[in-house]
SEFIZA-3560 file (N, C-alpha, C; in Angstrom, 3 decimals):
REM SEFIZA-3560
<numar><xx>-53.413</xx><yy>163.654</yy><zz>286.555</zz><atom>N</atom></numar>
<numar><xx>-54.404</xx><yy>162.845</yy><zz>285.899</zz><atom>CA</atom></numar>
<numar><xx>-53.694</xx><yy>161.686</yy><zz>285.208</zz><atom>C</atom></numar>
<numar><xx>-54.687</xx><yy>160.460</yy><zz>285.360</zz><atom>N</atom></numar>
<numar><xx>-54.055</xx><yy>159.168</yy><zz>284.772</zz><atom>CA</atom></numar>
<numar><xx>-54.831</xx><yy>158.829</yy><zz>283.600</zz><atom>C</atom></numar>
<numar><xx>-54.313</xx><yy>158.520</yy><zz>282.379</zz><atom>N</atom></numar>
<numar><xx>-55.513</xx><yy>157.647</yy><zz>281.546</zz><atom>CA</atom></numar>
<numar><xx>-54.885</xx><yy>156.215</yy><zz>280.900</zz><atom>C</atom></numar>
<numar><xx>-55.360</xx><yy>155.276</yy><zz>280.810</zz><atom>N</atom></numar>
<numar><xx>-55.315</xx><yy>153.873</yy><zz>280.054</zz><atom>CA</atom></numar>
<numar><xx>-55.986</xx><yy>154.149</yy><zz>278.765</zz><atom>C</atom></numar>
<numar><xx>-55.107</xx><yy>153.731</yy><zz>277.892</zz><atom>N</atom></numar>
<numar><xx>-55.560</xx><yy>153.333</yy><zz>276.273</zz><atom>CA</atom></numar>
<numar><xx>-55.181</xx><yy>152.197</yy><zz>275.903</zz><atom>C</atom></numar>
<numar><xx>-56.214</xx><yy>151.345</yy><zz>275.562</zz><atom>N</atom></numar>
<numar><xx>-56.283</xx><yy>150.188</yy><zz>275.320</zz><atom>CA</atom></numar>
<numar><xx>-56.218</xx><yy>150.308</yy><zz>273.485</zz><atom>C</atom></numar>
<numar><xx>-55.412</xx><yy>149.304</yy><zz>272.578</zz><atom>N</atom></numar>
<numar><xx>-55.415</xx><yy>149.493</yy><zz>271.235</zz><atom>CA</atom></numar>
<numar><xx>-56.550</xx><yy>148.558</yy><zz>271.229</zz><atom>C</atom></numar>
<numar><xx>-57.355</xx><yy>148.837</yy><zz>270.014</zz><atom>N</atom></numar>
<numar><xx>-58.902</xx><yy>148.071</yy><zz>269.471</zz><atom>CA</atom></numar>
<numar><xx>-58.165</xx><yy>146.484</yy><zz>269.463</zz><atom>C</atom></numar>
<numar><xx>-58.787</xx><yy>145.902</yy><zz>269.439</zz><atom>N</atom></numar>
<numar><xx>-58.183</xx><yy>144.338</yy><zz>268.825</zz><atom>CA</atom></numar>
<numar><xx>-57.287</xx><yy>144.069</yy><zz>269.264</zz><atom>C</atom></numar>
<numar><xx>-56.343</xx><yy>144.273</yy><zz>270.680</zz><atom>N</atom></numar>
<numar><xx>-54.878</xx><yy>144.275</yy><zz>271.139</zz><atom>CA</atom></numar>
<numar><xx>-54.925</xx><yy>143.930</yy><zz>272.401</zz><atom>C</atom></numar>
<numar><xx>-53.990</xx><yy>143.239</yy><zz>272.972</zz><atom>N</atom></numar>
<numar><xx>-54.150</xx><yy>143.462</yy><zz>274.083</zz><atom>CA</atom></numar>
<numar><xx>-52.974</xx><yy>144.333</yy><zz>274.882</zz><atom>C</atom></numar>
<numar><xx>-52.456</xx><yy>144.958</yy><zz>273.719</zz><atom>N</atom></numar>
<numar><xx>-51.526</xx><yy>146.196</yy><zz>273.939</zz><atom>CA</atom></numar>
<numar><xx>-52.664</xx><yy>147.352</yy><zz>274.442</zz><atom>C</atom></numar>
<numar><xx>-51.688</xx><yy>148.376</yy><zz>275.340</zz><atom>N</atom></numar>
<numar><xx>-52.058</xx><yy>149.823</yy><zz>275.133</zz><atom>CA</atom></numar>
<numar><xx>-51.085</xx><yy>150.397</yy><zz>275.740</zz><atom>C</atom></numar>
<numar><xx>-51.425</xx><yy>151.910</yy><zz>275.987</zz><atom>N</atom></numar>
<numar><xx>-50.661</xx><yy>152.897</yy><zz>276.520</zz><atom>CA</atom></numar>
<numar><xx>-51.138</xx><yy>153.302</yy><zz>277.814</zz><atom>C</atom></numar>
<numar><xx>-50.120</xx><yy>154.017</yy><zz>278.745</zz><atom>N</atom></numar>
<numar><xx>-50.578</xx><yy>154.421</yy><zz>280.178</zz><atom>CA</atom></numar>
<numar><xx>-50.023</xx><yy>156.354</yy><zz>279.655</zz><atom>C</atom></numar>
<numar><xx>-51.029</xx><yy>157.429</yy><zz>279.850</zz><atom>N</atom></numar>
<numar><xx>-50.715</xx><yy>158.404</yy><zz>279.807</zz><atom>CA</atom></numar>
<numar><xx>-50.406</xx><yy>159.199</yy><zz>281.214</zz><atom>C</atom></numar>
<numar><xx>-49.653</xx><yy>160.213</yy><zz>281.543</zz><atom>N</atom></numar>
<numar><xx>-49.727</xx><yy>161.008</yy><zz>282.831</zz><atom>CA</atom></numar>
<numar><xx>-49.516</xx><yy>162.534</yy><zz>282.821</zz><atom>C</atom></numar>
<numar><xx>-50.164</xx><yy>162.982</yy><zz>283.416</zz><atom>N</atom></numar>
<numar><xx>-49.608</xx><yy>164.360</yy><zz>283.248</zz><atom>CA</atom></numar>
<numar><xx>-48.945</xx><yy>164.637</yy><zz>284.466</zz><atom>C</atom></numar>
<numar><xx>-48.535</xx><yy>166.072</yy><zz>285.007</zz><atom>N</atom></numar>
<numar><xx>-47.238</xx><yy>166.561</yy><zz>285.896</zz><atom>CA</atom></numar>
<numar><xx>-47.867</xx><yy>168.037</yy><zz>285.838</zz><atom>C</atom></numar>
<numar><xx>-47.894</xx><yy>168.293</yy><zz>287.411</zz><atom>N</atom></numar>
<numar><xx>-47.930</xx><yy>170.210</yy><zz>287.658</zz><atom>CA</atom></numar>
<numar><xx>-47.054</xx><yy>170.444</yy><zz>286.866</zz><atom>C</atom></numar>
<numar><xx>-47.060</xx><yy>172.071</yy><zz>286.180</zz><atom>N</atom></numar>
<numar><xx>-46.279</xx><yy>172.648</yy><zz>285.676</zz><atom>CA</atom></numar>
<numar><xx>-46.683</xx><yy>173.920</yy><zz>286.302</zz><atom>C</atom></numar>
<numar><xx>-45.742</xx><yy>174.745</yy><zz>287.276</zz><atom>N</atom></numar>
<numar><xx>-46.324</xx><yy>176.288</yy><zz>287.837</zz><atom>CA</atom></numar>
<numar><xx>-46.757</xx><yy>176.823</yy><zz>286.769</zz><atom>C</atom></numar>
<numar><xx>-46.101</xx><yy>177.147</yy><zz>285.926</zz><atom>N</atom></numar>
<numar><xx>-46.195</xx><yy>178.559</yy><zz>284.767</zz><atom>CA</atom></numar>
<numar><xx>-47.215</xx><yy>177.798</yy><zz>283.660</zz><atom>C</atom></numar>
<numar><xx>-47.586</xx><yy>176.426</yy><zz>283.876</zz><atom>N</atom></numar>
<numar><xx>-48.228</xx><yy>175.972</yy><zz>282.474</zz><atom>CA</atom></numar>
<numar><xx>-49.345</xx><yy>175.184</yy><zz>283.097</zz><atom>C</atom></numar>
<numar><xx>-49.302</xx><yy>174.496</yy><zz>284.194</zz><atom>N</atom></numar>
<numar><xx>-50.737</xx><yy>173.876</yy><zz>284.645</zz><atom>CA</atom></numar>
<numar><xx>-50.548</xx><yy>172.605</yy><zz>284.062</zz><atom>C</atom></numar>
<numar><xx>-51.644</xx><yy>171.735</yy><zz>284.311</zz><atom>N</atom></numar>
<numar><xx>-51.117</xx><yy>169.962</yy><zz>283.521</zz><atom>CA</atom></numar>
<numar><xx>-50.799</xx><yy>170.020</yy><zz>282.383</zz><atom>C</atom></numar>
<numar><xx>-49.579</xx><yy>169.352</yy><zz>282.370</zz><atom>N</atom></numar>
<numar><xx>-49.082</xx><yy>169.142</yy><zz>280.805</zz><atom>CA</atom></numar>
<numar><xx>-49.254</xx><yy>167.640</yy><zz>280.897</zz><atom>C</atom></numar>
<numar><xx>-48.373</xx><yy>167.079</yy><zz>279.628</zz><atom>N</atom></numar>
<numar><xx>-48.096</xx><yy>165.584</yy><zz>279.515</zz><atom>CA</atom></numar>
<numar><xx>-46.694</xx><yy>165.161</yy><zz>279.993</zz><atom>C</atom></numar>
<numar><xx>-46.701</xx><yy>164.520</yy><zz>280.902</zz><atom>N</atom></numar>
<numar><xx>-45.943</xx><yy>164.061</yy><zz>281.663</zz><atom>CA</atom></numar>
<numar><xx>-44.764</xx><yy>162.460</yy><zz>281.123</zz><atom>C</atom></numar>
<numar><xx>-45.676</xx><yy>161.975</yy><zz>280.343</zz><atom>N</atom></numar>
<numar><xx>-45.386</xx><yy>161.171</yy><zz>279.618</zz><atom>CA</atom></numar>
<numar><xx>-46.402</xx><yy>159.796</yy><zz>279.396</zz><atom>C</atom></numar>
<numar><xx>-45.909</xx><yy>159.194</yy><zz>278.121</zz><atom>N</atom></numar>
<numar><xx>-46.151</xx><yy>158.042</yy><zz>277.668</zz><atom>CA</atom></numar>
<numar><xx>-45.731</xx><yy>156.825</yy><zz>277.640</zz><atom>C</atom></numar>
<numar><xx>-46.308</xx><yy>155.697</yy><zz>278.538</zz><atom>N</atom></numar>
<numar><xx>-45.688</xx><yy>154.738</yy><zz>278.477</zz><atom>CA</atom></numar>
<numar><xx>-46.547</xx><yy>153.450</yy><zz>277.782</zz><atom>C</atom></numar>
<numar><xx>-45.792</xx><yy>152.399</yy><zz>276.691</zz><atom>N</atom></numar>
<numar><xx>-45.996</xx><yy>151.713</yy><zz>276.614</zz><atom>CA</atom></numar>
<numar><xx>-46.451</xx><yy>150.539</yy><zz>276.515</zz><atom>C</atom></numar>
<numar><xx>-47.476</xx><yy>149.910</yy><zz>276.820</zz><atom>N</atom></numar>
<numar><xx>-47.773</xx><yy>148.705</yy><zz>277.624</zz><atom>CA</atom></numar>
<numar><xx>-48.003</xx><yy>147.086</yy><zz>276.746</zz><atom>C</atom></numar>
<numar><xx>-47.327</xx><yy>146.224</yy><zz>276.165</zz><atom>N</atom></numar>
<numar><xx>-47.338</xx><yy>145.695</yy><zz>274.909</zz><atom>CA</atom></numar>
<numar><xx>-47.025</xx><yy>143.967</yy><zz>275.138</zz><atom>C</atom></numar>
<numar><xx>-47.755</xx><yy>142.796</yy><zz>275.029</zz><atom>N</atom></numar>
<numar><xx>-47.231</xx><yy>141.411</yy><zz>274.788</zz><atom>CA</atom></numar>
<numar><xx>-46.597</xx><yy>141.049</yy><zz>273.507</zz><atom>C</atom></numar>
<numar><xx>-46.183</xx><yy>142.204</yy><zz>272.399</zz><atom>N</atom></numar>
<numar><xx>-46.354</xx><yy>141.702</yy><zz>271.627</zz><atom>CA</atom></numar>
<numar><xx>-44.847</xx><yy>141.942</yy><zz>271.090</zz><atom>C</atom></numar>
<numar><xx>-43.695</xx><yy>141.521</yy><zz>270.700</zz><atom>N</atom></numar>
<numar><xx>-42.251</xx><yy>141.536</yy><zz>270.727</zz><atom>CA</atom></numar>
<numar><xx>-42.218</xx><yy>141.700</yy><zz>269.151</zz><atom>C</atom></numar>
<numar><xx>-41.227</xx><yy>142.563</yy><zz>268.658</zz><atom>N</atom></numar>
<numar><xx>-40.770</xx><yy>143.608</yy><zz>269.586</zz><atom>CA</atom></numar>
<numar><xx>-41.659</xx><yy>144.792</yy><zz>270.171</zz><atom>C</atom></numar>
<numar><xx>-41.413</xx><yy>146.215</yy><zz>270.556</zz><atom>N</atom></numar>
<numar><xx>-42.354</xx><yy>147.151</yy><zz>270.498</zz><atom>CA</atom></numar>
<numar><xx>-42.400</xx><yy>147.988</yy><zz>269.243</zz><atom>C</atom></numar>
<numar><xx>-43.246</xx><yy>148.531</yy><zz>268.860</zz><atom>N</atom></numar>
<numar><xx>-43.660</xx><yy>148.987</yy><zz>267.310</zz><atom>CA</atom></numar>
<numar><xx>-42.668</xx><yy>150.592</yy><zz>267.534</zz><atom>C</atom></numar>
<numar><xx>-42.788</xx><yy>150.541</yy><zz>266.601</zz><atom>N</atom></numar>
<numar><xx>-41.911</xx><yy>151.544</yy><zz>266.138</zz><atom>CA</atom></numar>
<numar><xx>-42.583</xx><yy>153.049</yy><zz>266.650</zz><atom>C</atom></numar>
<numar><xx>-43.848</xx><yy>153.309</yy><zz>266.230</zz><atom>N</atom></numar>
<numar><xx>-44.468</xx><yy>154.394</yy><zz>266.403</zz><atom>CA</atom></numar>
<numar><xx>-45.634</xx><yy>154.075</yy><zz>267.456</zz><atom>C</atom></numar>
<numar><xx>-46.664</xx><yy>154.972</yy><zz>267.825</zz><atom>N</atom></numar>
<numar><xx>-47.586</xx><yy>154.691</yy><zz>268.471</zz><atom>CA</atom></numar>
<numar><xx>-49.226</xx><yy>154.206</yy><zz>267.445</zz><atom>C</atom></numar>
<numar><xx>-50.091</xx><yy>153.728</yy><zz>267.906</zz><atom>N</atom></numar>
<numar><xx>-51.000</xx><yy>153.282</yy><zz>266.999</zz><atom>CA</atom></numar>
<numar><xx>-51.672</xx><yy>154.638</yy><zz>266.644</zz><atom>C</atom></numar>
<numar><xx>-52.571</xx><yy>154.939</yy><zz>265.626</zz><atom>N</atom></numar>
<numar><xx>-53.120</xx><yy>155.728</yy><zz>265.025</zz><atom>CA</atom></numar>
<numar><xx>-54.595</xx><yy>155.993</yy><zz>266.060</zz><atom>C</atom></numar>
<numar><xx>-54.526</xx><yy>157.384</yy><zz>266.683</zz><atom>N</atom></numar>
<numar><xx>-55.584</xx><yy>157.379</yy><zz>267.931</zz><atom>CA</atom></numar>
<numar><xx>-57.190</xx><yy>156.738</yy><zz>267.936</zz><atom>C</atom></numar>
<numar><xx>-57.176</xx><yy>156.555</yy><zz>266.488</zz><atom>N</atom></numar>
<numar><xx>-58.285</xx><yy>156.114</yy><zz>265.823</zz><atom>CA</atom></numar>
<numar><xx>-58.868</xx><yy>154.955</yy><zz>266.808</zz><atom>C</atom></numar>
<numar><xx>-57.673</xx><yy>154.244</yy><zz>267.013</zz><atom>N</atom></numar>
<numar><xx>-58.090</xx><yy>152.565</yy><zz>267.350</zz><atom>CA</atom></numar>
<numar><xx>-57.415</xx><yy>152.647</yy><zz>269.103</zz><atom>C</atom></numar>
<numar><xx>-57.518</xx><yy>153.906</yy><zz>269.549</zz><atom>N</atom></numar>
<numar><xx>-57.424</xx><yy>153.745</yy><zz>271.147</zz><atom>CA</atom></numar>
<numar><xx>-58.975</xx><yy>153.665</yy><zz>271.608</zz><atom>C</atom></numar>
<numar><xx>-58.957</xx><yy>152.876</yy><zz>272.866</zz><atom>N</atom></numar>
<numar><xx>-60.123</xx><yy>152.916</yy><zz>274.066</zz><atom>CA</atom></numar>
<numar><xx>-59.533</xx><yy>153.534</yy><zz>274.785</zz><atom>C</atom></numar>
<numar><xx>-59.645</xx><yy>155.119</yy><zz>275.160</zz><atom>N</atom></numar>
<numar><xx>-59.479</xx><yy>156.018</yy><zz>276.204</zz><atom>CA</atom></numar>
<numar><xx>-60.154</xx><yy>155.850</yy><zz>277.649</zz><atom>C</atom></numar>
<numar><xx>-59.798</xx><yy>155.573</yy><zz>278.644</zz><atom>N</atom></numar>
<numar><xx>-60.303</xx><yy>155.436</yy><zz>279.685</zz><atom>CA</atom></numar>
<numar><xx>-59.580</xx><yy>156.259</yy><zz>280.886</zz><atom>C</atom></numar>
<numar><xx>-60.168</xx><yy>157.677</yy><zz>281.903</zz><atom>N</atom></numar>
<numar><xx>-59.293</xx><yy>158.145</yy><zz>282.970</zz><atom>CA</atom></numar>
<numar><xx>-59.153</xx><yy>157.023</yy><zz>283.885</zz><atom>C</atom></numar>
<numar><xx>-57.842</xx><yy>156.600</yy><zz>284.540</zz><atom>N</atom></numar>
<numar><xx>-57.964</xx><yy>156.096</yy><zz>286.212</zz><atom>CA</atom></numar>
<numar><xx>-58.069</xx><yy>157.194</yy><zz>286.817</zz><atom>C</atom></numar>
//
């Protein structure tokens, strides 16, 4: 599974993924990034102000 999070007011967001796991089933696969805005922030934004969307 894929999802896009767009930050509120940004034209940053994040790309999420998950990964089979035999013994565990989808986990999180990882988090990437996606940002115009230099440098990249230190932490991730507060989930508050994501637009969650699956691809």
């Amino acid at each position: 599974m894929r999802a896009d999070a767009s930050v509120r007011g940004s034209y940053a967001g994040l790309f999420l993924y998950t990964v089979g796991d035999p013994q565990r089933g989808e986990v999180l696969g990882g988090i990437e990034w996606v940002g115009h805005e230099e440098p990249d922030p230190d932490e991730f934004p507060s989930p508050d102000l994501l637009h969650i969307k699956f691809a």
